[in-house]
C-alpha positions as CSV (number, residue, x, y, z in Angstrom):
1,X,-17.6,-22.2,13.2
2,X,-14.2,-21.8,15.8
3,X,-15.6,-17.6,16.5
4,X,-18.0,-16.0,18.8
5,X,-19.6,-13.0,17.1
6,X,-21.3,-10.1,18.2
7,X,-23.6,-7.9,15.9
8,X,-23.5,-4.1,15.9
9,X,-26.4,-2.5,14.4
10,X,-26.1,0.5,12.6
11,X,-28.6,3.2,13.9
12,X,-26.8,5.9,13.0
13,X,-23.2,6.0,15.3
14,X,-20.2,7.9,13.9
15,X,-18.2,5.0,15.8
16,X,-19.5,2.2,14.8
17,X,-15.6,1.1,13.4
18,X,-14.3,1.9,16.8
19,X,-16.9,0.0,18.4
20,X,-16.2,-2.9,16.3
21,X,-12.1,-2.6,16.6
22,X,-12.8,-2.4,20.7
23,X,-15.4,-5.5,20.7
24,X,-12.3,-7.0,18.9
25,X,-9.6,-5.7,20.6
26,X,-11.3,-8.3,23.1
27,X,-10.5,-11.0,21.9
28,X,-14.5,-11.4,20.5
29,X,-15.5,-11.4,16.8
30,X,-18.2,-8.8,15.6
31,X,-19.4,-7.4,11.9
32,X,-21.2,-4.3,11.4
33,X,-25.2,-4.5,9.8
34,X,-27.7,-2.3,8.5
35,X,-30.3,-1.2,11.3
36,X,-33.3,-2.8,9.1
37,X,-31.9,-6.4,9.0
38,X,-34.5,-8.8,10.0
39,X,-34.6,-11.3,12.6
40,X,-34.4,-14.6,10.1
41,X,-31.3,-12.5,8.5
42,X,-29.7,-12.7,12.1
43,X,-30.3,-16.0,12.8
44,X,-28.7,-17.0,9.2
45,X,-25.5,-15.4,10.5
46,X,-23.1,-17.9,12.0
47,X,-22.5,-17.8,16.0
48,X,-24.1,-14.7,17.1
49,X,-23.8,-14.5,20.7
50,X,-25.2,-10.9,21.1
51,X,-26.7,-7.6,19.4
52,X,-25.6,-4.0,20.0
53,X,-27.8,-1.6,18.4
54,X,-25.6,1.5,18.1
55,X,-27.1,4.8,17.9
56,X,-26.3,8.4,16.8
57,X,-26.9,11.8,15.4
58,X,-27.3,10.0,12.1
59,X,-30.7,8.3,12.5
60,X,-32.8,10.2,10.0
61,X,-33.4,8.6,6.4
62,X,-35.3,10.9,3.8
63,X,-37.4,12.8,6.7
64,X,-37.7,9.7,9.3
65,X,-36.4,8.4,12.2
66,X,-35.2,4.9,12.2
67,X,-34.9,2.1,14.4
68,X,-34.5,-1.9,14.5
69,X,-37.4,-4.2,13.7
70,X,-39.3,-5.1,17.0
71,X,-38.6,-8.9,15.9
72,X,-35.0,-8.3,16.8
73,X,-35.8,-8.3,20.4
74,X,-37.3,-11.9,20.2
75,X,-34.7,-13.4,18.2
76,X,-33.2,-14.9,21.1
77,X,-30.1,-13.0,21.5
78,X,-29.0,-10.4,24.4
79,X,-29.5,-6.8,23.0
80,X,-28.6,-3.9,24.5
81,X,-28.3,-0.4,23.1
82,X,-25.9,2.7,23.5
83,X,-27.0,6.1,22.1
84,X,-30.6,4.8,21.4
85,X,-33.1,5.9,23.8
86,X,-36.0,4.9,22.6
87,X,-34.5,1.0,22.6
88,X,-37.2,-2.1,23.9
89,X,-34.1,-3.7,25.6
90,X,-33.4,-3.4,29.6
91,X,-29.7,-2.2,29.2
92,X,-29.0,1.4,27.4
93,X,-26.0,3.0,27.2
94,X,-25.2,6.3,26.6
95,X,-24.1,7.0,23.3
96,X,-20.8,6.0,22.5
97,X,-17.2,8.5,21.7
98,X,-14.0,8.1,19.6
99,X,-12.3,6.1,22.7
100,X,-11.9,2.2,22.2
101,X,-10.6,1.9,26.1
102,X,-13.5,3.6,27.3
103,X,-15.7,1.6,25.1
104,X,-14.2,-1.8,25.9
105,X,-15.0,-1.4,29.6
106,X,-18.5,-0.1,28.6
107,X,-19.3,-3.5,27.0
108,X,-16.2,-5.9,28.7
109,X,-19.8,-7.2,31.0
110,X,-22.2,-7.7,28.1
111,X,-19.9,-9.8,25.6
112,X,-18.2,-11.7,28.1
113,X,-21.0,-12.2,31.2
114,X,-24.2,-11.6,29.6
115,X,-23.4,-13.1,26.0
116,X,-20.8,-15.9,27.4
117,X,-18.7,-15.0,24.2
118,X,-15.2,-16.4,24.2
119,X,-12.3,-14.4,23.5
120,X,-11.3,-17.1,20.3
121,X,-11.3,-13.8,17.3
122,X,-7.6,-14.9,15.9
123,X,-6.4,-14.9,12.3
124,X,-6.5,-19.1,12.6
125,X,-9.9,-18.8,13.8
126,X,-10.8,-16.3,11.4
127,X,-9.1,-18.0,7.8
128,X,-11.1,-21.9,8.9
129,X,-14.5,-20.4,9.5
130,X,-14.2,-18.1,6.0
131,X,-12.9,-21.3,4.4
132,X,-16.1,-23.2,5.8
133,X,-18.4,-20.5,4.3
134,X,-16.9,-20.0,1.5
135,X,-17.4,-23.9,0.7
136,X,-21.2,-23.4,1.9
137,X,-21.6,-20.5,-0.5
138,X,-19.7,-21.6,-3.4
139,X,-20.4,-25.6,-3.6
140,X,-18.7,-27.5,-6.8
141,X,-19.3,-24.0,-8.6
142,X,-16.1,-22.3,-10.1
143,X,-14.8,-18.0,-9.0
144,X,-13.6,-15.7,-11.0
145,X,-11.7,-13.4,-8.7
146,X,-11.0,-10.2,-10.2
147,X,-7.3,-9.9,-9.2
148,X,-5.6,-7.1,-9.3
149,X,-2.5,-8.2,-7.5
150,X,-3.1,-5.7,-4.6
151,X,-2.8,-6.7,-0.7
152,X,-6.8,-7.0,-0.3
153,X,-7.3,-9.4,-3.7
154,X,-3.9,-10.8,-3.3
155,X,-5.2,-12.1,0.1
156,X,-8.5,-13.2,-1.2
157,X,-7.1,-15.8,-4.2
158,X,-4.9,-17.0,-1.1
159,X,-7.7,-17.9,0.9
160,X,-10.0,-18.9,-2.1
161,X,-7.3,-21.1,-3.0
162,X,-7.6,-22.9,0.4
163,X,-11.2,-23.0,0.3
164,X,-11.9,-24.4,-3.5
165,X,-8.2,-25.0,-5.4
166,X,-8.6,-25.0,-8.5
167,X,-12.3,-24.0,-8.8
168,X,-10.7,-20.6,-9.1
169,X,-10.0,-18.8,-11.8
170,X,-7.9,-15.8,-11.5
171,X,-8.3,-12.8,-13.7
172,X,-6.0,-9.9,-14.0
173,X,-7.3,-7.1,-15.8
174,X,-4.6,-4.7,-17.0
175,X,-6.9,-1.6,-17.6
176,X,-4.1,0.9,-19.2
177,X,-4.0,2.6,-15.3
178,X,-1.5,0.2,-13.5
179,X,1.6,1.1,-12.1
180,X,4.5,0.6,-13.8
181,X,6.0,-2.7,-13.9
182,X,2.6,-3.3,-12.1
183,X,0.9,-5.9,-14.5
184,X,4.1,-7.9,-15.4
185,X,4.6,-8.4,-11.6
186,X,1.2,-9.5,-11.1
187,X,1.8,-12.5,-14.2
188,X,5.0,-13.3,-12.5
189,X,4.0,-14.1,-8.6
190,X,0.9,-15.7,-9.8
191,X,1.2,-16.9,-13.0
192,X,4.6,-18.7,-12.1
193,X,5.7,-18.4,-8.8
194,X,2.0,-19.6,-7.2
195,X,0.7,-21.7,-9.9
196,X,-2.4,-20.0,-9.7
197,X,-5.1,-20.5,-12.6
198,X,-4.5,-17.0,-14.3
199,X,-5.7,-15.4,-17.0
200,X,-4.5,-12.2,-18.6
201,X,-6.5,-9.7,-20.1
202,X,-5.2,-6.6,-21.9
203,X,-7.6,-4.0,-22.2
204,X,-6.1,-0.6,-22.2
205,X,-7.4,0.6,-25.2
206,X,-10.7,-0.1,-23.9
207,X,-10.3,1.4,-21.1
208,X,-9.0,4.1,-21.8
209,X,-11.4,5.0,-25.0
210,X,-14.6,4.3,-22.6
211,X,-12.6,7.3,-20.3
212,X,-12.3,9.9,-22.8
213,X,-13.1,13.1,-21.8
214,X,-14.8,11.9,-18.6
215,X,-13.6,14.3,-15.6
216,X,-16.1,13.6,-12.6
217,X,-14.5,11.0,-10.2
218,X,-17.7,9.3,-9.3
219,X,-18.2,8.9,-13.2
220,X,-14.7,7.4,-13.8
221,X,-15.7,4.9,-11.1
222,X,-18.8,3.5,-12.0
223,X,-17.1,3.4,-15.8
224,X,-14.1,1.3,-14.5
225,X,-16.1,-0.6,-12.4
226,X,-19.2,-1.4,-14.7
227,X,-16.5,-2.2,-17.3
228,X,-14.2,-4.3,-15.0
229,X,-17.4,-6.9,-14.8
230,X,-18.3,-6.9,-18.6
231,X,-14.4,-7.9,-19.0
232,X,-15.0,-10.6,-16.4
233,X,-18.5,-11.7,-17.8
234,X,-16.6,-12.4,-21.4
235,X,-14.2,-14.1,-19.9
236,X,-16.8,-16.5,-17.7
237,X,-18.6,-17.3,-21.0
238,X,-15.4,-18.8,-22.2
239,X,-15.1,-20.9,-19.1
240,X,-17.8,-23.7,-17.6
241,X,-19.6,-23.3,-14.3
242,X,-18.8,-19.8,-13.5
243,X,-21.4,-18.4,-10.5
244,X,-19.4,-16.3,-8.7
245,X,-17.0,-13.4,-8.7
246,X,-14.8,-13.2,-5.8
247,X,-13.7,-9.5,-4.7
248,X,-11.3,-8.2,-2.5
249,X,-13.5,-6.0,-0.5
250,X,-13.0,-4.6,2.5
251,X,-15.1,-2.5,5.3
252,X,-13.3,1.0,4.5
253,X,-14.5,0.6,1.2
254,X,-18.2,0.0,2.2
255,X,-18.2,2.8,4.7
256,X,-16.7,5.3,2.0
257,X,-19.3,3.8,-0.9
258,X,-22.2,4.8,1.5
259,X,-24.4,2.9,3.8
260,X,-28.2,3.9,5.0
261,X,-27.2,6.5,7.9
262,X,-23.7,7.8,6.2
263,X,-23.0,9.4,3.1
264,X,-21.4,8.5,0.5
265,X,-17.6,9.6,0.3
266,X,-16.5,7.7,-3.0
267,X,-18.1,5.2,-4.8
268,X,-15.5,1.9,-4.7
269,X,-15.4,0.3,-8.3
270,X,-16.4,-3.2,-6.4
271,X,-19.1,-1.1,-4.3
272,X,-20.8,1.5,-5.6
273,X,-19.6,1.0,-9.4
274,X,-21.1,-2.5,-9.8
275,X,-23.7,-2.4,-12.8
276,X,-27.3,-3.7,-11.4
277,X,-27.5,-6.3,-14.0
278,X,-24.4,-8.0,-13.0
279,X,-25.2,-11.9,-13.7
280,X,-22.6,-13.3,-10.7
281,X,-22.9,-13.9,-7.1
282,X,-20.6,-12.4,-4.5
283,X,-17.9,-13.7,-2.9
284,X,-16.3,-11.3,-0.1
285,X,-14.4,-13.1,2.5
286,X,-12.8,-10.0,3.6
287,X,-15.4,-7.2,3.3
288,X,-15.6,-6.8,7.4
289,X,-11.9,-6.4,7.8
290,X,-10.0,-3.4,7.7
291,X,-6.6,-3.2,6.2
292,X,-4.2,-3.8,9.1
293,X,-6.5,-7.1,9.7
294,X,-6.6,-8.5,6.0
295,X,-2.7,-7.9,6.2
296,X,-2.5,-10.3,9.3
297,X,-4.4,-13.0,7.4
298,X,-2.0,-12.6,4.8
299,X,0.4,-13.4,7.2
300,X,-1.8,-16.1,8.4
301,X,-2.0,-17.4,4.8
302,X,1.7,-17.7,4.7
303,X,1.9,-15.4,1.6
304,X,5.2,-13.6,1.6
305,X,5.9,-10.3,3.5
306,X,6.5,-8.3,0.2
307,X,2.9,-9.1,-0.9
308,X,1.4,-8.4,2.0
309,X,3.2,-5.3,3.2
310,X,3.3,-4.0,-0.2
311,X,1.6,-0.3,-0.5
312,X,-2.0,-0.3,-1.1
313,X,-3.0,0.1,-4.8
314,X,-7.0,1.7,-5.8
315,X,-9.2,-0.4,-8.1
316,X,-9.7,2.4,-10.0
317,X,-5.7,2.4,-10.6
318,X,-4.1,5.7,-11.6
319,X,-7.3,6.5,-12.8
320,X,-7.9,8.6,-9.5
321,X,-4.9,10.0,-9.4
322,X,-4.7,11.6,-12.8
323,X,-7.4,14.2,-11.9
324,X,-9.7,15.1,-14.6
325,X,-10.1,14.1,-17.8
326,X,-7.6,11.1,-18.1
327,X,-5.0,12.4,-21.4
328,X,-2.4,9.5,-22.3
329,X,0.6,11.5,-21.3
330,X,-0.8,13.0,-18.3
331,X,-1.2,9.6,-17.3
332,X,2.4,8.4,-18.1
333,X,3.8,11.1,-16.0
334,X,1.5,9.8,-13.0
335,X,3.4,6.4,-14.1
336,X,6.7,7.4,-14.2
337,X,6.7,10.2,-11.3
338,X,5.2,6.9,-9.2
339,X,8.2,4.7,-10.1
340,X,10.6,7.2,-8.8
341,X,9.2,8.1,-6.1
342,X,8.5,4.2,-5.2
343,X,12.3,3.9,-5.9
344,X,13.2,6.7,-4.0
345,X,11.3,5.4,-1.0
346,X,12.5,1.9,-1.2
347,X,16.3,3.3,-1.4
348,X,15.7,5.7,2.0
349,X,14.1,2.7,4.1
350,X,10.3,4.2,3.7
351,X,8.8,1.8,1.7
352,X,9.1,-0.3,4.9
353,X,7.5,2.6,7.7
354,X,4.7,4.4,5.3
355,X,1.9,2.9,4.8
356,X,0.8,4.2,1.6
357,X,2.9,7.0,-1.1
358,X,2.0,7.8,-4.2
359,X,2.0,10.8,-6.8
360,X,-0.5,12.6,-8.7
361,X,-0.6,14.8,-11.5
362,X,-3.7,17.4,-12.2
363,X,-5.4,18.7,-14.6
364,X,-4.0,22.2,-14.8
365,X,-0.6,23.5,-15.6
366,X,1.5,26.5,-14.3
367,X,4.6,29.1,-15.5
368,X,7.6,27.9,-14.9
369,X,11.0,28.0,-16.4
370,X,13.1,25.4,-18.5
371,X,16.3,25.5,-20.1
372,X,16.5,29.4,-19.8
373,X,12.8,29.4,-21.3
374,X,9.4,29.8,-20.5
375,X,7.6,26.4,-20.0
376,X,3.7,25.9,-19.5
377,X,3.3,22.3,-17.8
378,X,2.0,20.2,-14.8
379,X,2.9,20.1,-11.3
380,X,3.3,16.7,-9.5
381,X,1.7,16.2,-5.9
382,X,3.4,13.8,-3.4
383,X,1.2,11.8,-1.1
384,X,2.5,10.0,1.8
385,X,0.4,8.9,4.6
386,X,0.6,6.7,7.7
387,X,-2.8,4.9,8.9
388,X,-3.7,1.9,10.9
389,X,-7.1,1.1,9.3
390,X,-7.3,3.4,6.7
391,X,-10.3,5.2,8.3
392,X,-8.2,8.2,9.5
393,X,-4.5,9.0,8.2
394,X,-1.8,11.4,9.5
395,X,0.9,12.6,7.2
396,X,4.4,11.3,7.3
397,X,7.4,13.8,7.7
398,X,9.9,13.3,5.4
399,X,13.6,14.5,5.5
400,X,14.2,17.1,3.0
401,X,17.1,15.7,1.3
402,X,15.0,12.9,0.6
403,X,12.0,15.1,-0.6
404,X,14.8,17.1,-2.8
405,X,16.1,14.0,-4.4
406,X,13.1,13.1,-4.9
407,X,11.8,16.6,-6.6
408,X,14.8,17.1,-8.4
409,X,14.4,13.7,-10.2
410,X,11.2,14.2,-11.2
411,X,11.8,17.2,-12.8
412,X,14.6,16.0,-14.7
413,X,13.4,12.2,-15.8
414,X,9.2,13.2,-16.2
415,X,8.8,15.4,-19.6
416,X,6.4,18.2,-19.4
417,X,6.6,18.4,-15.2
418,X,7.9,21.8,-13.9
419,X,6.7,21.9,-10.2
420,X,6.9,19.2,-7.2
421,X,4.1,19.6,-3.9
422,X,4.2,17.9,-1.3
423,X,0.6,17.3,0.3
424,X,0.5,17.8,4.2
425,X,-3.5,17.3,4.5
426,X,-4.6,14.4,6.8
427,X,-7.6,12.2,6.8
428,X,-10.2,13.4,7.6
429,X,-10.6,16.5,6.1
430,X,-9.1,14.8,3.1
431,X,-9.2,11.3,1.6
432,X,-6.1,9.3,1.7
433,X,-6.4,9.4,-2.4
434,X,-6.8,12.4,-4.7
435,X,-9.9,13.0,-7.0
């Protein structure tokens, strides 16, 4: 392995992200564990140089106050601890705040003098130890990477790719929810441009028959989810040596699914809405990245700028963005209201400075007037947001002849659409997505 890597150990921080960005930001490697990970589960990870145990307000589970095994302290790593009194080690800290400066200099000593890391966290560094373990996981076995032709699975088959050739097998599931155009792109930079080993599975009706009448976001997940695996389980039985399924997870999506000391915010289809008798082993190279990072090794990959700048796209598809009960022709107008607003974007130079835009279309309707008459249909919502890692999110300010355009089109191209919104609500208190 070419990286150092330090451990944080979640005992119940708010910050552990920005701890992990500022141990970074160094130049030094670290991933994020559960508090109760054992000391053999330690050692397994490769070059761990030191442990923070990171603690906060959230250290209660069901009653009782947590802490780290005891057998941490003698697995023969430096520990120290920040917001955790009650730690065996000789260095605490004082618990920890929203500032990455402040908390590099509060652990610059520790990495560099007490752990001897070496500043060597790069995207080179980072692809040729991921290809090395992906080869120690995998062996001679074949993945089936569930590719949806997003940035984070996008970036995954490219480093899969490096790591096994053609012991991948790429399956893109068009699930009725896609964007428009979405699928036939997908079949077209893979299928032909990459030469990668695709397959292509059309399963709207399936889909969207399983997600009849089923309003509850969290439901809609674990449906699309639990279904997304059956798909991938049929296709593995047509196929010899399939072990794994390769996902292109990433540590925002964790976080959000719920871990021990935080809540749960929305189950991910490849976190929380994976069924418990799902017969593959995991592969996810990227699941302690965060967006702007898993971007780079795009870039690192040498995949091509409109692929890996491209705006992100939920698993779940439209799915969460036509709220409610999904109806076929409220989700067309999500569709087509996207596509124009996409357009719109692209046209006006935004597609290249927002990070993520999109429209939804909810489950209630409103007066309005049409043609001199009174109409009874759905508004659309415009999203656009602008976020480094996707953990926080502040809204873009667009030009109004843009956001006019944009409304006016909508209204006249998207049947059964009398009102345009524009959503001004940051992350947090809202999610970048709508459900």
């Amino acid at each position: 392995m070419k990286q150092d890597m330090i451990v944080i150990l979640d005992l119940g921080s708010h910050h552990n992200t920005v701890l992990a960005r500022a141990i970074r930001a160094l130049g030094v490697y670290s991933e994020i564990y559960p508090h109760d990970i054992t000391a053999e589960e330690l050692k397994a990870l490769p070059n761990v140089k030191g442990v923070i145990i990171n603690g906060g307000e959230n250290n209660v589970i069901d009653g009782v106050e947590i802490d780290v095994l005891p057998e941490i302290y003698g697995a023969g790593f430096p520990v120290i601890a920040a917001g955790h009194p009650k730690a065996l080690c000789d260095v605490k800290l004082a618990a920890f705040e929203d500032n990455e400066e402040a908390i590099k200099e509060a652990v610059r000593g520790f990495v560099f003098d007490t752990c001897k890391a070496e500043a060597n966290w790069n995207m080179k560094n980072f692809v040729s130890d991921q290809v090395e373990l992906i080869r120690q996981q995998v062996g001679d076995k074949k993945v089936l990477l569930a590719l949806s032709g997003g940035v984070d699975s996008s970036v995954v088959a490219a480093l899969l790719l490096k790591a096994i050739g053609n012991n991948l097998v790429c399956v893109h599931v068009n699930h009725g929810l896609m964007r428009k155009g979405e699928s036939e792109n997908v079949v077209e930079v893979f299928g032909r441009q990459l030469n990668a080993n695709l397959v292509y599975v059309d399963a709207t009706e399936r889909f969207l028959t399983k997600l009849e009448g089923v309003e509850d976001p969290e439901q809609k997940r674990k449906i699309i989810g639990g279904e997304f695996i059956r798909v991938f389980e049929e296709e593995a039985r047509k196929l010899d040596g399939i072990d794994f399924l390769g996902q292109g997870t990433i540590y925002p999506d964790i976080v959000e699914s719920g871990t021990k000391t935080a809540k749960m915010v929305k189950s991910h289809h490849n976190v929380g809405g994976l069924p418990e008798d799902m017969q593959f082993g995991l592969v996810e190279p990227l699941k302690q990245l965060f967006k702007d990072e898993v971007r780079a090794c795009g870039v690192e990959l040498g995949l091509p700028y409109e692929m890996v700048y491209r705006q992100p796209f939920p698993g779940p598809g439209l799915g969460v963005r036509c709220l409610g009960a999904i109806t076929r022709d409220r989700l067309e107008a999500v569709r087509e209201s996207d596509a124009i607003l996409r357009e719109e974007f692209a046209l006006a130079g935004l597609d290249k400075k927002v990070w993520q835009y999109f429209t939804i279309v909810p489950d209630f309707k409103s007066v309005g007037v049409r043609n001199n008459a009174r109409s009874y249909d759905w508004p659309v919502i415009i999203r656009a947001v602008n976020t480094i890692d996707a953990m926080t999110a502040s809204i873009e300010h667009i030009d109004w002849a843009i956001l006019d355009k944009i409304t006016k089109r909508i209204l006249e191209e998207v049947p059964n659409v009398n009102r345009v919104c524009y959503d001004m609500s940051p992350k947090p208190s809202a999610t970048i997505e709508w459900e």
